[in-house]
C-alpha positions in Angstrom: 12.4 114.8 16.9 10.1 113.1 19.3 11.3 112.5 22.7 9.7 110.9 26.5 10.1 113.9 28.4 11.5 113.0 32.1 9.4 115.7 33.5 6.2 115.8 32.0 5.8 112.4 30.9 4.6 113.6 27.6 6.2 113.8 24.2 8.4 116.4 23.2 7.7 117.4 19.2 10.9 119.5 18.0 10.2 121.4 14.6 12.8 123.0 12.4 11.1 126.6 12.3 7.8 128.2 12.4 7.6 127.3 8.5 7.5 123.9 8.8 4.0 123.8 10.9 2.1 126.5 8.9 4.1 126.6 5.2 2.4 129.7 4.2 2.3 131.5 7.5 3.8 135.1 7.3 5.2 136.8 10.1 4.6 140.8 11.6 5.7 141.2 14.6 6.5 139.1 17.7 6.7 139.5 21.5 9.4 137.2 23.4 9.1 136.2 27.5 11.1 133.9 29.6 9.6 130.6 29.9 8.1 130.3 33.4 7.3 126.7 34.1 10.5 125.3 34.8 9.4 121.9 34.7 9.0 122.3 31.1 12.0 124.2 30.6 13.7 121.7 32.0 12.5 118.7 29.6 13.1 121.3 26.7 17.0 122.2 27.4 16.8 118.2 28.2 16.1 117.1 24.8 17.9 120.4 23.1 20.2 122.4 24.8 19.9 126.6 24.7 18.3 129.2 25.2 14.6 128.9 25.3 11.6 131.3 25.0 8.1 131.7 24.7 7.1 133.6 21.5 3.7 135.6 20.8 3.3 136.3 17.3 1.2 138.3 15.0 1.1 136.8 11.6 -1.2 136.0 8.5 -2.2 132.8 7.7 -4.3 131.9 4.8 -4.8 135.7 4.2 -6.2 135.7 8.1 -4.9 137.2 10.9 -3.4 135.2 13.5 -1.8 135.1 16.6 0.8 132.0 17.2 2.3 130.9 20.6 5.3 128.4 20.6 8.5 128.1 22.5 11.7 128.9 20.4 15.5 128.0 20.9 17.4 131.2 20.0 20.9 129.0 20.0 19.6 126.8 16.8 16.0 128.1 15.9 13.8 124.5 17.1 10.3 125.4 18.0 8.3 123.3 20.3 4.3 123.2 20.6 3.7 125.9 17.7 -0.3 126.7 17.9 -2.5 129.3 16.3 -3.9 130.8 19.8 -6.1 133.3 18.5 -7.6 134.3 15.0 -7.1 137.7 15.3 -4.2 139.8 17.3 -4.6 139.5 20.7 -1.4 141.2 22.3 -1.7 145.1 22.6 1.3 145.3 21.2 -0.6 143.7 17.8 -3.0 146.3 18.4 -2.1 149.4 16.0 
């Protein structure tokens, strides 16, 4: 779904999942925070209404370690702006 966001004057990509940016990504573990630009929140409930988060998550991609970002909608799964950050796990909770 690709929408004019009121806020941000930039498009908003939706995805189905994770899956469908990185096919063969494999998830560990995963670290969820509140989303605090509201500005951005506010174009994201705009365009799909729900709860939305900010995910970290450690992963394996092409047999490499990994560490997405992306913002998620726990009421119907969406993700928004899904990026490898790092290529290795940056979090400390990744770190074990």
């Amino acid at each position: 779904m690709d929408a004019q966001s009121g806020g941000c004057n930039s498009i908003i990509k939706l995805f189905d999942s994770v899956q469908s940016v990185f096919p063969n990504y494999k998830k560990f573990k995963s670290v969820e925070v509140e989303i605090k630009n509201q500005t951005l929140l506010d174009s994201l409930q705009e365009y799909s209404s729900g709860n939305w988060v900010k995910i970290y998550e450690a992963g394996e991609k092409s047999n490499n370690k990994v560490e997405i970002h992306y913002f998620l909608n726990k009421n119907n799964g969406r993700v928004f702006d899904v990026k490898v950050k790092y290529d290795y796990w940056h979090q400390p909770e990744f770190k074990n």
